[in-house]
ZADO-1210 file (C-alpha; in nm, 4 decimals, padded with zeros to 6 digits):
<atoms>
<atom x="06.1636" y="00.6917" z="00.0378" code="UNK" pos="1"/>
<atom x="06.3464" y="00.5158" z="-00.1653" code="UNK" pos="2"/>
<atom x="06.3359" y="00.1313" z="-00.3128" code="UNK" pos="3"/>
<atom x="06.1881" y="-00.1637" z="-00.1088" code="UNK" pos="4"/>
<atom x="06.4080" y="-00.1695" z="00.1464" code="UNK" pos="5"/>
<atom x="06.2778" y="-00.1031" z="00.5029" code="UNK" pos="6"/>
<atom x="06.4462" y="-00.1192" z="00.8403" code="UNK" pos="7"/>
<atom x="06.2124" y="-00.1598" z="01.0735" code="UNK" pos="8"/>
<atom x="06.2096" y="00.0196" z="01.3961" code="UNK" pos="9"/>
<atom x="06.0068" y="-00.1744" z="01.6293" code="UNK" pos="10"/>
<atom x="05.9046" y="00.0784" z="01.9438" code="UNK" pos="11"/>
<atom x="05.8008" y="-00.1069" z="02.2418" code="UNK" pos="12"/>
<atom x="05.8809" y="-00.4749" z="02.2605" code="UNK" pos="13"/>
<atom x="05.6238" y="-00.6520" z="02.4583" code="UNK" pos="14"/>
<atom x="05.3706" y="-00.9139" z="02.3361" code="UNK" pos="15"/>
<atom x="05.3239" y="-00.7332" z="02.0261" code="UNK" pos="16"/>
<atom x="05.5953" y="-00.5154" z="01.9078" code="UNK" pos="17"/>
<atom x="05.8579" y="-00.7949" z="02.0738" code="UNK" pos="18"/>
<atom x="05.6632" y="-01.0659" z="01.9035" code="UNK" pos="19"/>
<atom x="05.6393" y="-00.9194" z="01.5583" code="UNK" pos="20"/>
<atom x="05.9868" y="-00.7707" z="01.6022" code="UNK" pos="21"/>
<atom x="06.1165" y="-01.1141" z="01.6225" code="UNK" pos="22"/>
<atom x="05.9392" y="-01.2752" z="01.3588" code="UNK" pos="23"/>
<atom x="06.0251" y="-01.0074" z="01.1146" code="UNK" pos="24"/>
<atom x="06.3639" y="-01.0514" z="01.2516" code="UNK" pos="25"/>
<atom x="06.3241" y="-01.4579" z="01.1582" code="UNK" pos="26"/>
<atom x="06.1735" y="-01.3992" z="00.8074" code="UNK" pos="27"/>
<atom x="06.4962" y="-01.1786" z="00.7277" code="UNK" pos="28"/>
<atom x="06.4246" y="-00.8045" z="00.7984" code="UNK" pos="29"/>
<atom x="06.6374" y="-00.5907" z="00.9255" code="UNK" pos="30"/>
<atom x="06.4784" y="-00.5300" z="01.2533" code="UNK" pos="31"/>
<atom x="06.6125" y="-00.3612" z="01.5637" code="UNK" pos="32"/>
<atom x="06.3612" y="-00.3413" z="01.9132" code="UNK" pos="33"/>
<atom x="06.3352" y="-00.0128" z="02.1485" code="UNK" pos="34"/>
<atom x="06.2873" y="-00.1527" z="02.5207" code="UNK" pos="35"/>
<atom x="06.3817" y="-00.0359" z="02.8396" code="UNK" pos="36"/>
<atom x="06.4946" y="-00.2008" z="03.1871" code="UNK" pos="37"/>
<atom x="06.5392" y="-00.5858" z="03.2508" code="UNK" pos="38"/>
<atom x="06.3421" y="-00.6798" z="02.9430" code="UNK" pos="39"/>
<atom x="06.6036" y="-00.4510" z="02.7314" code="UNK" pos="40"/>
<atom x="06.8858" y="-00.5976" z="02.9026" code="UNK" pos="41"/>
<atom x="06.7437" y="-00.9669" z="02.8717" code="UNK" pos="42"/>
<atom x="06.7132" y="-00.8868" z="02.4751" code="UNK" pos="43"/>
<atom x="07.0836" y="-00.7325" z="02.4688" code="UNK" pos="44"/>
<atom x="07.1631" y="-01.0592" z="02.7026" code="UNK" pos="45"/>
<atom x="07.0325" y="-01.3587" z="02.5434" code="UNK" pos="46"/>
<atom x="06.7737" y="-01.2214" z="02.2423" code="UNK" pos="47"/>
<atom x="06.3904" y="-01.3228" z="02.2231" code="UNK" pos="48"/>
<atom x="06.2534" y="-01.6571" z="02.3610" code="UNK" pos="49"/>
<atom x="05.9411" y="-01.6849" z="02.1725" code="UNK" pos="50"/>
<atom x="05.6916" y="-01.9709" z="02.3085" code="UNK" pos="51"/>
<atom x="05.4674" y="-02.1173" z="02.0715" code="UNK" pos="52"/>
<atom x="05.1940" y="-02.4890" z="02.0813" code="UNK" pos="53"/>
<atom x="05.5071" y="-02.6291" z="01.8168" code="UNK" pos="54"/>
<atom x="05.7520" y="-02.5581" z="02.0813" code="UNK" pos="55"/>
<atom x="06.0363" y="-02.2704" z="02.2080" code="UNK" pos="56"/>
<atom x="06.2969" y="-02.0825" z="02.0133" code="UNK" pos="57"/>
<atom x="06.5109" y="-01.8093" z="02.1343" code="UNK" pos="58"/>
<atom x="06.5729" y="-01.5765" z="01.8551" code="UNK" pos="59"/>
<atom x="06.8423" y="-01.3407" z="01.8497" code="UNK" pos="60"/>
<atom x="06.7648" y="-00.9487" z="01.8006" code="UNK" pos="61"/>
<atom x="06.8947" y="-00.6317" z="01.8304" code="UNK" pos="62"/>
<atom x="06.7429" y="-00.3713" z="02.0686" code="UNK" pos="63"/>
<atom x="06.8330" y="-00.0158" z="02.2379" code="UNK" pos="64"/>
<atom x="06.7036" y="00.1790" z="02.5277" code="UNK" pos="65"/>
<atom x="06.5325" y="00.4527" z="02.2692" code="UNK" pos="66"/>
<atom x="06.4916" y="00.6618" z="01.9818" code="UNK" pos="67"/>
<atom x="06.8109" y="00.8291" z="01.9749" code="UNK" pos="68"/>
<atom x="07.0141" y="00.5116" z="01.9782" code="UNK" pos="69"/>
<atom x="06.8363" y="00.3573" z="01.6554" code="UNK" pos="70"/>
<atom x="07.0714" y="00.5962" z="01.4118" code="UNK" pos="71"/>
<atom x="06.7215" y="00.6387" z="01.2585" code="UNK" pos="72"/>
<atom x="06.7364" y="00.6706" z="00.8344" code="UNK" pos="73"/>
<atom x="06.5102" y="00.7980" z="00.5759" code="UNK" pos="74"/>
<atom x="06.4549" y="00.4063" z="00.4883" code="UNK" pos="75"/>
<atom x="06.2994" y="00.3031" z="00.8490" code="UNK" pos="76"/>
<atom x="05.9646" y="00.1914" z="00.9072" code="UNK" pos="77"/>
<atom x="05.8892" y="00.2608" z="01.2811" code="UNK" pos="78"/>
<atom x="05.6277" y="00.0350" z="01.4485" code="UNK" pos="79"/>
<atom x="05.4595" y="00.2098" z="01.7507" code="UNK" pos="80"/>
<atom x="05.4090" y="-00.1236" z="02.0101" code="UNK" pos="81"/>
<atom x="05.3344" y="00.0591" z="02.3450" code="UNK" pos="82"/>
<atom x="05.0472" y="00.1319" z="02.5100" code="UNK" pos="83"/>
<atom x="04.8093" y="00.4294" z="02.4503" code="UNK" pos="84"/>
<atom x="04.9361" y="00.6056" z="02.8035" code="UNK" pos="85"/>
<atom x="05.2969" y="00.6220" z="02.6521" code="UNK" pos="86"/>
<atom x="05.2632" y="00.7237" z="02.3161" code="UNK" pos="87"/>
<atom x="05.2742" y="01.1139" z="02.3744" code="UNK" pos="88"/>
<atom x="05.6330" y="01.1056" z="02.4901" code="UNK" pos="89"/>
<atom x="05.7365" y="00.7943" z="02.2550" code="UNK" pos="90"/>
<atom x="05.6059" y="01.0679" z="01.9891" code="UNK" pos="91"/>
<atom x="05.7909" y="01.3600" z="02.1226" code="UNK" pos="92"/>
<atom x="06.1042" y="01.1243" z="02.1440" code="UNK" pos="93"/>
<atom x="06.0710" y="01.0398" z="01.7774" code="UNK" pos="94"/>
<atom x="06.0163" y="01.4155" z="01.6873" code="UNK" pos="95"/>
<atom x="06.3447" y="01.4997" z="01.8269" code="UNK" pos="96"/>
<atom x="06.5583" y="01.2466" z="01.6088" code="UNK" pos="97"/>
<atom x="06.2997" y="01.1276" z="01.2972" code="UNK" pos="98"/>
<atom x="06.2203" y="01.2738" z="00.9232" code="UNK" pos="99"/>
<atom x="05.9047" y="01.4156" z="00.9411" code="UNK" pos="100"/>
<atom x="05.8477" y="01.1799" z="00.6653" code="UNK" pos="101"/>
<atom x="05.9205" y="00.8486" z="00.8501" code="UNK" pos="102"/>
<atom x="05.6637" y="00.6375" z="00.8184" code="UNK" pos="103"/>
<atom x="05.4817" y="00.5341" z="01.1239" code="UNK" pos="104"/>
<atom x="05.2750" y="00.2320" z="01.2056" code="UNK" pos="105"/>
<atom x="05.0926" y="00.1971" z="01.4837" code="UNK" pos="106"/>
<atom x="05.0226" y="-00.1379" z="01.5912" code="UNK" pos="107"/>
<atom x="04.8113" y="-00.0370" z="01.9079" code="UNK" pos="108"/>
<atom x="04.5026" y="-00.0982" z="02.0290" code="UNK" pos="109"/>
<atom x="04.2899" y="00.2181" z="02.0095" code="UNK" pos="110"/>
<atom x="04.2115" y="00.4841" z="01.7955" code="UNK" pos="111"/>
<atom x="04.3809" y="00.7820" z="01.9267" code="UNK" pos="112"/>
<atom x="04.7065" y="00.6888" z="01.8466" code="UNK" pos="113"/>
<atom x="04.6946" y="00.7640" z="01.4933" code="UNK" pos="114"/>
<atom x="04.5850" y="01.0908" z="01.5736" code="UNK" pos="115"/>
<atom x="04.8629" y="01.1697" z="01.7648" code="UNK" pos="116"/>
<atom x="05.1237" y="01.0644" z="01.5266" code="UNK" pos="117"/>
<atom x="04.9513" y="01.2278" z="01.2746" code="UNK" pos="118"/>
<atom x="05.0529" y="01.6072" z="01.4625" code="UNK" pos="119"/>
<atom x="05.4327" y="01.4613" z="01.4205" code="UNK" pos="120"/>
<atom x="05.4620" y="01.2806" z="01.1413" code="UNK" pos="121"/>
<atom x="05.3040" y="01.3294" z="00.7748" code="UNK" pos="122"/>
<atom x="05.2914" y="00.9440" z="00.6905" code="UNK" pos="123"/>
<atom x="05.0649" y="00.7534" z="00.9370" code="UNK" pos="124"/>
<atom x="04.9108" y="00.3934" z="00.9143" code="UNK" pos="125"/>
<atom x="04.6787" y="00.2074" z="01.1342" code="UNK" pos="126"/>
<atom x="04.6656" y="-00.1706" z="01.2012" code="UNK" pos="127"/>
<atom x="04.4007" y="-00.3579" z="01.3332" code="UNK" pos="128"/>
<atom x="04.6017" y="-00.5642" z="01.5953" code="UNK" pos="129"/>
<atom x="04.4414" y="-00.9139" z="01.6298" code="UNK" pos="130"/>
<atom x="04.7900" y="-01.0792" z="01.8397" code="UNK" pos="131"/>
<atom x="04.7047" y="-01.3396" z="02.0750" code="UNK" pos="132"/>
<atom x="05.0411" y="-01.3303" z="02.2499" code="UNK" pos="133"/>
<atom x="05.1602" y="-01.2947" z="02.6020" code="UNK" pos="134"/>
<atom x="05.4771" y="-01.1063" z="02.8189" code="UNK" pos="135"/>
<atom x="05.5098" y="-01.1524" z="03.1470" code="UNK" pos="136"/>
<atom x="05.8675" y="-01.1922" z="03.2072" code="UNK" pos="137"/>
<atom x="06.1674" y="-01.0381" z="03.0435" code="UNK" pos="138"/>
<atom x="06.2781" y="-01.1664" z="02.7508" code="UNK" pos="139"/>
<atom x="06.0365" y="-01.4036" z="02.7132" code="UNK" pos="140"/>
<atom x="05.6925" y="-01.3889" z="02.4764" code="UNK" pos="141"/>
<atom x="05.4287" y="-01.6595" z="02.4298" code="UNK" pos="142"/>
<atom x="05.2081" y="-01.6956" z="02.1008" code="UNK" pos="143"/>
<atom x="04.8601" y="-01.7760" z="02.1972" code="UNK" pos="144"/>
<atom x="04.7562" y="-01.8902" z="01.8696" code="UNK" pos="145"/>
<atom x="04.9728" y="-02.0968" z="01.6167" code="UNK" pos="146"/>
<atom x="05.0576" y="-02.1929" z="01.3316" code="UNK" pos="147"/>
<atom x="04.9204" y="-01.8100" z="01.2290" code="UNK" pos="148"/>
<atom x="05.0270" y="-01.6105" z="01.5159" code="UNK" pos="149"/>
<atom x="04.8101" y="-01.2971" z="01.4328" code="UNK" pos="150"/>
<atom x="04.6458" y="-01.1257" z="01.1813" code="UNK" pos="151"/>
<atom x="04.7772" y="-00.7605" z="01.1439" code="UNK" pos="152"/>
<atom x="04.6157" y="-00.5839" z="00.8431" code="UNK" pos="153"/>
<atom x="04.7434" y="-00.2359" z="00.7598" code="UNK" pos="154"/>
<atom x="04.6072" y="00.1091" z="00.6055" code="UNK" pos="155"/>
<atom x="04.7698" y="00.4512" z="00.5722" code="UNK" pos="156"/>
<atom x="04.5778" y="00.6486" z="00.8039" code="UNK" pos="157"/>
<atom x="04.3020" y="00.8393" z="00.8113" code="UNK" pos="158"/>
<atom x="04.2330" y="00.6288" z="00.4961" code="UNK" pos="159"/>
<atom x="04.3844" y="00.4729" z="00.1745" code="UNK" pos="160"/>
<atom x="04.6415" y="00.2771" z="00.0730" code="UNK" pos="161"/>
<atom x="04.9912" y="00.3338" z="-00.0797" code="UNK" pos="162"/>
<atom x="05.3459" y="00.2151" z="-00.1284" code="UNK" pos="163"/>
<atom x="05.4152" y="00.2037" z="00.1977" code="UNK" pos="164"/>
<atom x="05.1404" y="00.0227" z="00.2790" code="UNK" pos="165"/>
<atom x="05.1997" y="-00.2742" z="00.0468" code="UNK" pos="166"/>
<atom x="05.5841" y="-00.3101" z="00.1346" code="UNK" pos="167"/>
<atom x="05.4844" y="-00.3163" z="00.5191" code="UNK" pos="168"/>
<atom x="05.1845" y="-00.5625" z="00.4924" code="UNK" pos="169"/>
<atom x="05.3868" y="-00.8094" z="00.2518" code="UNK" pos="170"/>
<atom x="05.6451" y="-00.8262" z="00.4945" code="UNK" pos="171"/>
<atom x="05.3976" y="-00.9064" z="00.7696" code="UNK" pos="172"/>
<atom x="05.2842" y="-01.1736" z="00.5708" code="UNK" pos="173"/>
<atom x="05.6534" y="-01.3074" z="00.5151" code="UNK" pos="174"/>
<atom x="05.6401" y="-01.3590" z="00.8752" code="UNK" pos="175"/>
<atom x="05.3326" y="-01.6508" z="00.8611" code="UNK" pos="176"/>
<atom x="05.1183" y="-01.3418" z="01.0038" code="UNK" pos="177"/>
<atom x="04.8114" y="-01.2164" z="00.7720" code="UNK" pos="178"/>
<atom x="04.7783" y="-00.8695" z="00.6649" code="UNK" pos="179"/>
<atom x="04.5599" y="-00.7426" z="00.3685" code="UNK" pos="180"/>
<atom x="04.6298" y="-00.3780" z="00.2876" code="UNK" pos="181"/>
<atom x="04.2385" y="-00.2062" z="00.3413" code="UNK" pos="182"/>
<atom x="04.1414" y="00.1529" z="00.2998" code="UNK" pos="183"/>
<atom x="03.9257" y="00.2105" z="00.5541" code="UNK" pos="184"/>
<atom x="04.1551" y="00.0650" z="00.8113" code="UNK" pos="185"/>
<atom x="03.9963" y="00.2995" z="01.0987" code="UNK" pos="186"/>
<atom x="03.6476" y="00.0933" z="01.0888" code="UNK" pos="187"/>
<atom x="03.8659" y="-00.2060" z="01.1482" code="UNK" pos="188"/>
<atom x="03.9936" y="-00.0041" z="01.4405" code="UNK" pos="189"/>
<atom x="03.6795" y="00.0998" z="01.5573" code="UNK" pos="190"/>
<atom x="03.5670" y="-00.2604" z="01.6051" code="UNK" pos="191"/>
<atom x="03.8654" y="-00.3724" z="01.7922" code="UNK" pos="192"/>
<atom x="03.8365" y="-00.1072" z="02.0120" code="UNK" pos="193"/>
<atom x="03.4601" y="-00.2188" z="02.0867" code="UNK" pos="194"/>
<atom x="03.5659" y="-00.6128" z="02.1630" code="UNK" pos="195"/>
<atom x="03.8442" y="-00.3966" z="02.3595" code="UNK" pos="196"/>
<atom x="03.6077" y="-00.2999" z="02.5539" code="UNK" pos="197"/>
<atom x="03.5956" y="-00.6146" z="02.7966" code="UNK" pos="198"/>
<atom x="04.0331" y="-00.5491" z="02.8705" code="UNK" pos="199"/>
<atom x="03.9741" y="-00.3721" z="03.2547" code="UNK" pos="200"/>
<atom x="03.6914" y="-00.6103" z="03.3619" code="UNK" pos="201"/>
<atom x="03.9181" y="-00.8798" z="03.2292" code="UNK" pos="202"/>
<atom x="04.2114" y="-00.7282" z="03.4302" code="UNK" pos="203"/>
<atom x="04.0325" y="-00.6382" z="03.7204" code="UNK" pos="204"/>
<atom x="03.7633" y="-00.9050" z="03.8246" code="UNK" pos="205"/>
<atom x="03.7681" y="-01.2431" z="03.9261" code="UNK" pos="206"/>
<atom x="03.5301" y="-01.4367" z="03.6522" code="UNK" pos="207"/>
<atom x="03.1559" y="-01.4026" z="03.7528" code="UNK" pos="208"/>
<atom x="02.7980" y="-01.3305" z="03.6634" code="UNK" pos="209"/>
<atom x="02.9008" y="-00.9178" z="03.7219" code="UNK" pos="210"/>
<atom x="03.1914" y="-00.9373" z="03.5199" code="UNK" pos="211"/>
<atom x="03.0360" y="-01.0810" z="03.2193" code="UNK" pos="212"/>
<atom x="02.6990" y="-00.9119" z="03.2357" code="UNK" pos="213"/>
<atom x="02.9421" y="-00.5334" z="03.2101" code="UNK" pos="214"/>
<atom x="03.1260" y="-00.6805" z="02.9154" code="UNK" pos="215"/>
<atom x="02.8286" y="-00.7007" z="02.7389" code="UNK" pos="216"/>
<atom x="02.6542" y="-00.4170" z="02.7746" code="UNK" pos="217"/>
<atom x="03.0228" y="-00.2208" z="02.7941" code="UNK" pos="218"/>
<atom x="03.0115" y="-00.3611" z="02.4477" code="UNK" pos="219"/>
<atom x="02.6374" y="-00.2875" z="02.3371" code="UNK" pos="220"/>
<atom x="02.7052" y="00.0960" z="02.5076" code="UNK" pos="221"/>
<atom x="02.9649" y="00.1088" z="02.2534" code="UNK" pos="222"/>
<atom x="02.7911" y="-00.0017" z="01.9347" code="UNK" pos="223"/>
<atom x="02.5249" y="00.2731" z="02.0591" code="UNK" pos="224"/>
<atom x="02.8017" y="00.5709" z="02.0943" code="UNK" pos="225"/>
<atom x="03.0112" y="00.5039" z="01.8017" code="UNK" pos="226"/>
<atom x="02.6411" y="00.4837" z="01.5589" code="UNK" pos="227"/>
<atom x="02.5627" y="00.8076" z="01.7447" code="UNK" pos="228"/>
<atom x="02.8762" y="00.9465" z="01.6208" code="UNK" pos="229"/>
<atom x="02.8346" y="00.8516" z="01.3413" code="UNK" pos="230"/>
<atom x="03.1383" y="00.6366" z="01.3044" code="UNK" pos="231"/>
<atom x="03.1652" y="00.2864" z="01.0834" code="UNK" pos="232"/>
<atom x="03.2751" y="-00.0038" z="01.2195" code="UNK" pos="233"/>
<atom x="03.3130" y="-00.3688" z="01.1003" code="UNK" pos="234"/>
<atom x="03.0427" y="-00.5639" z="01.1863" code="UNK" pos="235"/>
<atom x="03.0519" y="-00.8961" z="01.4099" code="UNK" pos="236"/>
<atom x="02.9839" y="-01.1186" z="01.1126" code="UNK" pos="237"/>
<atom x="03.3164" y="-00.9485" z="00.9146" code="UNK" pos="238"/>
<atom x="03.4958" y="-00.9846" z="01.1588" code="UNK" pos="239"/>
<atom x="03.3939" y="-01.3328" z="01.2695" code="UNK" pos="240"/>
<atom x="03.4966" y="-01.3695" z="00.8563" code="UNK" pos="241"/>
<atom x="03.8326" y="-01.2258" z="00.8604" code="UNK" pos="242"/>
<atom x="03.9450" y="-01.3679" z="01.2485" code="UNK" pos="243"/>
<atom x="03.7169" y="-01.6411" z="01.3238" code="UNK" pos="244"/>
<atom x="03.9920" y="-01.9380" z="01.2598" code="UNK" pos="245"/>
<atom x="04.2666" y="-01.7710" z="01.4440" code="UNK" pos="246"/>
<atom x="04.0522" y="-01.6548" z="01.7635" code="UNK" pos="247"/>
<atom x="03.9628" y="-02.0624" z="01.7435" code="UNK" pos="248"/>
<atom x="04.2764" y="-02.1746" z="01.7875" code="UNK" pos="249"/>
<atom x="04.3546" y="-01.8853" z="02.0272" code="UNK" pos="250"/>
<atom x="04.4787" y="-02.0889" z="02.4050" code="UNK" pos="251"/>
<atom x="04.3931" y="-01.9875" z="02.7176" code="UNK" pos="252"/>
<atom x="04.6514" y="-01.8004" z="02.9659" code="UNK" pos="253"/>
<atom x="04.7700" y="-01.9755" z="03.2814" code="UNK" pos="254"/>
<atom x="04.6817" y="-01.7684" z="03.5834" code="UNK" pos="255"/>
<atom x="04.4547" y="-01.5252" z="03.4085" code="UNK" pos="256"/>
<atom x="04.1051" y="-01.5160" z="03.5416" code="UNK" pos="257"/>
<atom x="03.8918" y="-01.4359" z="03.2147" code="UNK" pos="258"/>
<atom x="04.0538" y="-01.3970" z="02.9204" code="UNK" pos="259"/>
<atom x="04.4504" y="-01.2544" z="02.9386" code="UNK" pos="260"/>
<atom x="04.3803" y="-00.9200" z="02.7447" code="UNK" pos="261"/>
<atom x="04.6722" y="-00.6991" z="02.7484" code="UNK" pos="262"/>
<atom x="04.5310" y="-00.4822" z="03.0156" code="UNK" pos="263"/>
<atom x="04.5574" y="-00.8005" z="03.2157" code="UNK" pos="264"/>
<atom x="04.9099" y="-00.8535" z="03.1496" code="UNK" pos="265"/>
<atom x="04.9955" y="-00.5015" z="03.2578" code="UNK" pos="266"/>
<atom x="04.8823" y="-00.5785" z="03.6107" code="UNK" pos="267"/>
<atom x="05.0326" y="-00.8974" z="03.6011" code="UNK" pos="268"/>
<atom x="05.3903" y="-00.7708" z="03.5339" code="UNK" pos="269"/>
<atom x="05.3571" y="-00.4663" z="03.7813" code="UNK" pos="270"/>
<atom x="05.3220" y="-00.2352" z="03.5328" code="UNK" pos="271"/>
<atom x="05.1306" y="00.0132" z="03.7821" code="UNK" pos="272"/>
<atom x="04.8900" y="00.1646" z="03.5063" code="UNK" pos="273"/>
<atom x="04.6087" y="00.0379" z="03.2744" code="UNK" pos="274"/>
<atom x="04.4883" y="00.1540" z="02.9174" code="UNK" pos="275"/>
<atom x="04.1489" y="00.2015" z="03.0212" code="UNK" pos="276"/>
<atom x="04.1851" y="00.5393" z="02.9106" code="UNK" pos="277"/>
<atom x="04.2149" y="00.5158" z="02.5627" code="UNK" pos="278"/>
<atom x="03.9451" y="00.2065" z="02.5337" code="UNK" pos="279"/>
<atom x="03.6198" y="00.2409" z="02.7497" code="UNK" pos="280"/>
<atom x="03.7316" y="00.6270" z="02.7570" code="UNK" pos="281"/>
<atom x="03.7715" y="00.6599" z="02.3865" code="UNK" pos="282"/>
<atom x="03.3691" y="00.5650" z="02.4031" code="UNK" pos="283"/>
<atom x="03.3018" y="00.8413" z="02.6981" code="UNK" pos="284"/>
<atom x="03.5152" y="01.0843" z="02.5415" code="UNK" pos="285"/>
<atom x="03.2554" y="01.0663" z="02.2519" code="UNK" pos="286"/>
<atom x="02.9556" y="00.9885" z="02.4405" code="UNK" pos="287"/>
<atom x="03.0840" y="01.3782" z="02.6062" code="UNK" pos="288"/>
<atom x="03.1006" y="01.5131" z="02.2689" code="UNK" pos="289"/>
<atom x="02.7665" y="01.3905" z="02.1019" code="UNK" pos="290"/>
<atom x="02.5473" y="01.5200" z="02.4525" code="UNK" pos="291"/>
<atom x="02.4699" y="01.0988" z="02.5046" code="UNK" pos="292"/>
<atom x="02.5378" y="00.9088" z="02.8597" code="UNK" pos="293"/>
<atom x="02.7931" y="00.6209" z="02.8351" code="UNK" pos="294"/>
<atom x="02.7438" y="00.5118" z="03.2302" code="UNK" pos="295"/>
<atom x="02.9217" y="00.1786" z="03.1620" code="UNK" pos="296"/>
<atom x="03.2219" y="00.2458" z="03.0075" code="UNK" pos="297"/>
<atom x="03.2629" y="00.5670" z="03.3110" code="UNK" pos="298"/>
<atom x="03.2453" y="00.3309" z="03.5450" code="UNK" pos="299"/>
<atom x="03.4708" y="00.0898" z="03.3753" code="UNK" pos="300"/>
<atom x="03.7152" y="00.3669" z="03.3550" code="UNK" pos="301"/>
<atom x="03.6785" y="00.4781" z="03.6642" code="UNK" pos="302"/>
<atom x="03.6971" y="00.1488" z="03.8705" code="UNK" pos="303"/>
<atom x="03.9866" y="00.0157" z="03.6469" code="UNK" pos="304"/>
<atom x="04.2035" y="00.2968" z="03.7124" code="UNK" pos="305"/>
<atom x="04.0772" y="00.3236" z="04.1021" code="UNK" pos="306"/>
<atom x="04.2520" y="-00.0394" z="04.0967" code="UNK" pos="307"/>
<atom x="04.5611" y="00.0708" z="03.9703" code="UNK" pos="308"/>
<atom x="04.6032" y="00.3465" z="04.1886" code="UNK" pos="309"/>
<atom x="04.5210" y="00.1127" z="04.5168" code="UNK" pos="310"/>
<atom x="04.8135" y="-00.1244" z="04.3617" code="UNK" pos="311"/>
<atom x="04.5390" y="-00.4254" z="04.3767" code="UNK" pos="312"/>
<atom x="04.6471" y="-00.7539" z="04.2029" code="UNK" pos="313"/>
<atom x="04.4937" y="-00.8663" z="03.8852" code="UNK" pos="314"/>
<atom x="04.1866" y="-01.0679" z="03.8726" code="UNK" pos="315"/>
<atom x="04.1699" y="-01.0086" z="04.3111" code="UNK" pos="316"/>
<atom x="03.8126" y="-00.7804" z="04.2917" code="UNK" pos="317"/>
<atom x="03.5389" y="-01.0669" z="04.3745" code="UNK" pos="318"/>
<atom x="03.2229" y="-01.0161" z="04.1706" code="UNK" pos="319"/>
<atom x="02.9949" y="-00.9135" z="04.4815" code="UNK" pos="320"/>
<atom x="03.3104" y="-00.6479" z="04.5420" code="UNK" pos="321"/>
<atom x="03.2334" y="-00.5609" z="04.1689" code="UNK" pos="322"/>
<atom x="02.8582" y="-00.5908" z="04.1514" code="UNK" pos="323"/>
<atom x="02.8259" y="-00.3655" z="04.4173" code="UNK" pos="324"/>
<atom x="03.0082" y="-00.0914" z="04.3170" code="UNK" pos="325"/>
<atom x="02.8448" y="-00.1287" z="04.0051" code="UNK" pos="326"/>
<atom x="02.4985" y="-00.1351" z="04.1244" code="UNK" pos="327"/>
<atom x="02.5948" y="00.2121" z="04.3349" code="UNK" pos="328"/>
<atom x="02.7294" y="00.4039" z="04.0059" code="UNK" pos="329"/>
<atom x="02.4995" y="00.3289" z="03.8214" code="UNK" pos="330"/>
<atom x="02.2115" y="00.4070" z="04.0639" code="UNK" pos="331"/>
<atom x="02.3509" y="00.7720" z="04.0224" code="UNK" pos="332"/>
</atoms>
């Protein structure tokens, strides 16, 4: 690639992607959103409304319906926003109408996304998304936590830094966002994906005594699989280091039962599907591989997408609903 310039190609536009889109969009970037259906059309319409604790401000951005309307250049970041389910065919979308050389960010929750891109695309970065934000209706995302709306540090994946790297974080920092560029960005990952862990209780159960006790030990299961594995992760205390004064200032979402996690705002909108998948699976699939059981995160997984499929409400499974289903599989 060549000089500083970057374009940046921001590929699904909810709470995250739409969020960051926009404030790259405010610092100055060239920035242009991929959305689809009324949210799309509410972007085209009347740009971004972004909701913050100073106040609202509808900022105006460009967006298209995909890939092959971005006239994608040699000079374009791309920023990967979706969910875990729909990066396969964002990827294959890409594929058809991207360098191989693009770089690609992926500012997901996970860790198999990386992966994935990596198969495509040669250049491939991780970010360890801390982004308290919220989207519920079109056109419209809230900031959970201000004046530093998130915290989005930045490696080239599986590990390292380069170029890239340090144009991409310092224009998330432009934004009033902190990034630091790290190397071993994946053991950033791999503790996000462990406080991940508590997303399809969050979006499933009403609070309760049940709800918090699987949390935890969805959590502690983790810790267990990911050492058997063999796999770093930050610890609690680096992390508490690195996020503690954002998560502090981090408000509370009206109407959601526990906490608002992004699996909670899927159900919320309608969305019909959950990442439960690619988080409390991500910890089966290697429980599977290393010949360990991983009976909490299974039955997270299971009962989360068992929800979905019934086309339940979020939050609407009461904790004696929950506890005994809970007691059962894990009785097995």
């Amino acid at each position: 690639m060549v000089g500083t310039h970057r374009r940046f190609v921001v590929y699904g536009a909810g709470a995250i992607g739409g969020g960051l889109g926009a404030l790259l969009t405010k610092a100055g970037h060239e920035v242009v959103l991929i959305a689809r259906g009324s949210h799309l059309t509410a972007l085209q319409s009347s740009g971004l409304k972004v909701v913050t604790q100073a106040g609202a401000e509808t900022i105006p951005v460009a967006a298209v319906s995909g890939p092959h309307e971005a006239s994608l250049s040699a000079n374009d970041v791309v920023l990967l926003a979706m969910k875990s389910n729909d990066t396969p065919s964002a990827l294959n979308e890409l594929a058809a109408v991207a360098d191989p050389d693009t770089p690609i960010v992926c500012v997901q929750n996970g860790v198999a996304n990386e992966r994935a891109a990596l198969r495509r695309f040669a250049n491939v970065y991780g970010i360890s998304t801390v982004f308290p934000a919220v989207h519920l209706e079109p056109g419209v995302v809230e900031f959970r936590s201000w004046p530093t709306p998130a915290i989005l540090d930045i490696g080239r994946y599986p590990g390292g830094i380069d170029e890239n790297t340090e144009i991409i974080s310092a224009a998330i920092e432009s934004t009033g966002c902190g990034s630091t560029p790290r190397t071993d960005i994946m053991r950033w990952k791999y503790a996000k994906l462990l406080t991940n862990l508590v997303n399809a209780i969050d979006a499933i159960a009403a609070p309760g005594a049940t709800a918090t006790r699987i949390m935890s030990q969805a959590r502690a299961e983790g810790e267990r699989v990911l050492a058997a594995a063999g796999i770093e992760f930050a610890s609690a205390d680096e992390e508490q280091l690195r996020f503690g004064e954002l998560r502090s200032n981090t408000a509370r979402v009206n109407g959601a039962g526990i906490g608002g996690s992004s699996s909670w705002q899927s159900l919320a909108r309608g969305a019909g599907r959950i990442e439960a998948d690619y988080l409390n699976g991500e910890i089966v699939l290697l429980a599977r591989l290393y010949g360990i059981p991983a009976p909490v995160n299974e039955f997270v997984r299971r009962i989360a997408n068992g929800f979905v499929r019934d086309g339940r409400p979020a939050g609407s499974m009461a904790d004696a609903e929950l506890r005994a289903a809970f007691d059962v599989a894990l009785s097995r």
